[in-house]
N, C-alpha and C positions, 0 to 999 in steps of 0.2 A: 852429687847424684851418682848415685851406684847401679850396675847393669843388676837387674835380679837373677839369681840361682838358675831359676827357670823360666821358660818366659811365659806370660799367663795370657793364654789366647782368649781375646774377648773380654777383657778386664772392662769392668763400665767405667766410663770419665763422665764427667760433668763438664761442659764447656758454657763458656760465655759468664765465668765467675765472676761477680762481682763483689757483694756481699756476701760472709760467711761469717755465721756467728763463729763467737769463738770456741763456744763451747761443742761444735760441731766440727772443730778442726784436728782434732786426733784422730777423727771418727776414719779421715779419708785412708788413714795407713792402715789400722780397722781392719776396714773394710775393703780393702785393698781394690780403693777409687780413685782413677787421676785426675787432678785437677789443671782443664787446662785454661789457660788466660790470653787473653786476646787486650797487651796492656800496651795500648798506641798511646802516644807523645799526649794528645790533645785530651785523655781522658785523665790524666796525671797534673794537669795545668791545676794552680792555686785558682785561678777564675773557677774553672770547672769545679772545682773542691767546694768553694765557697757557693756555688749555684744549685749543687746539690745537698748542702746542709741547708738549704733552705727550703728545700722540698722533703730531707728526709732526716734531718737534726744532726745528732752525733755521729751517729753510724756509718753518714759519708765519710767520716776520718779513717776509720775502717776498710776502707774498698780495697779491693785488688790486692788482698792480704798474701799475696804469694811466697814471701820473706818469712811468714809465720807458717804458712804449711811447709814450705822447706823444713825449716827448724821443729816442725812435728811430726817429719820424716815422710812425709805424702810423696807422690809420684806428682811429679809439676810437668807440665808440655807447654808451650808459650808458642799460642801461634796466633797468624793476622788475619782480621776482619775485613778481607778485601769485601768489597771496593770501598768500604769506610774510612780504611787510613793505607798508609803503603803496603806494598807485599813484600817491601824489602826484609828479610830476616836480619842483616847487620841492624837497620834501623831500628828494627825493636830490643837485640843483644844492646844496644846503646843506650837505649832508652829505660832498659830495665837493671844496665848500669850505674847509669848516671843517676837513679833517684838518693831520696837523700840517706842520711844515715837511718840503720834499722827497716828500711823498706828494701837497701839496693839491693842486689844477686850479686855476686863475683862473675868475670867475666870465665869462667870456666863452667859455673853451673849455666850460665843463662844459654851457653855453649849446648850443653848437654841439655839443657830444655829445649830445644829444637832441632835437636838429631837423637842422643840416644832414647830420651825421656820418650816421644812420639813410637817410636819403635817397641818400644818396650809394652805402651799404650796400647798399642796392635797385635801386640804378643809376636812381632818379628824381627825381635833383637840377635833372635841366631842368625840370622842373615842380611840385616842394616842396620843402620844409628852406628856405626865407629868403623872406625878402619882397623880392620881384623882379618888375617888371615881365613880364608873360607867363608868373608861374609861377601856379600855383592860390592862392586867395585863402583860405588856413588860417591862422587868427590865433584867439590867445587874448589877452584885455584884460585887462591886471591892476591893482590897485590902487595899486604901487607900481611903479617901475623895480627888476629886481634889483641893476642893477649900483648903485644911489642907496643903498640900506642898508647893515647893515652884515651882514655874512656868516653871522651867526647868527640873523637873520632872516629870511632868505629863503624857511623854510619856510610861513612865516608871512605872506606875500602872498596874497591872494585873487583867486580869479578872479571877474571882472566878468561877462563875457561869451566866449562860443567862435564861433568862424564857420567853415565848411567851404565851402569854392571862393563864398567871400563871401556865404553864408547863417547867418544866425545859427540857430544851434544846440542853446546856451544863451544866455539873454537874461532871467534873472529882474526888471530893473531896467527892462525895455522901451528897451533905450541905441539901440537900432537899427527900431524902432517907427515 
């Protein structure tokens, strides 16, 4: 996922994706629409898959096609359906790692679905979503590199510390004291 040229304020998303024809999946780059997904552990479960092809046949093999708008070049954002599943962000980067082959993200894009992708969504990529000179100073310190583990862990990183436009936030360790 790449930062756009410019950033497009007000860009419309669609949230709470679940089904999307396919032939409606080029449309989002098009029309330059993000799609954002809210793709928690328990809606990815083989139970679950199996509970809704019974209600809604093929199509649920289909869901949460977010691996196929990537690869049709859409703006992705991945974010959580609190208070329906966690609000933990590693937990869902893990989670939308760990699926199986042809559905998973890399742990770089799933990265950037939840920092730069969002940003960009809002049209305020010149100034959040990455660490860049001249943009606001939002950082969270974590124990581990994601990308350094292995993909089953990732939910399993702890945050150290949080900062907002370079103020710590949370700071239980005094790191910034």
């Amino acid at each position: 996922i790449e930062a756009s040229a410019e950033p497009v304020a007000g860009r419309h998303r669609l949230t709470h994706l679940y089904l999307v024809n396919p032939t409606d999946q080029g449309r989002f780059t098009q029309l330059a629409v993000a799609a954002d997904f809210q793709m928690a552990p328990s809606s990815l479960t083989d139970e679950y898959e199996a509970y809704l092809a019974y209600l809604l046949g093929a199509r649920a093999y289909d869901r949460l096609p977010a691996r196929a708008l990537i690869d049709a070049g859409a703006l992705i954002t991945l974010s959580s359906d609190w208070d329906a599943e966690s609000l933990s962000p590693l937990e869902r980067i893990e989670t939308v790692v760990t699926l199986p082959p042809g559905r998973s993200i890399s742990v770089t894009d799933a990265i950037a679905m939840m920092t730069l992708a969002p940003a960009q969504a809002l049209g305020q990529d010149d100034m959040t979503g990455s660490v860049t000179i001249g943009k606001r100073a939002d950082l969270v310190i974590l124990d581990r590199n994601p990308l350094d583990v292995a993909p089953d862990q990732i939910g399993d990183i702890a945050v150290i510390a949080t900062l907002l436009d370079g103020e710590p936030v949370f700071d239980p360790n005094g790191l910034f004291e």
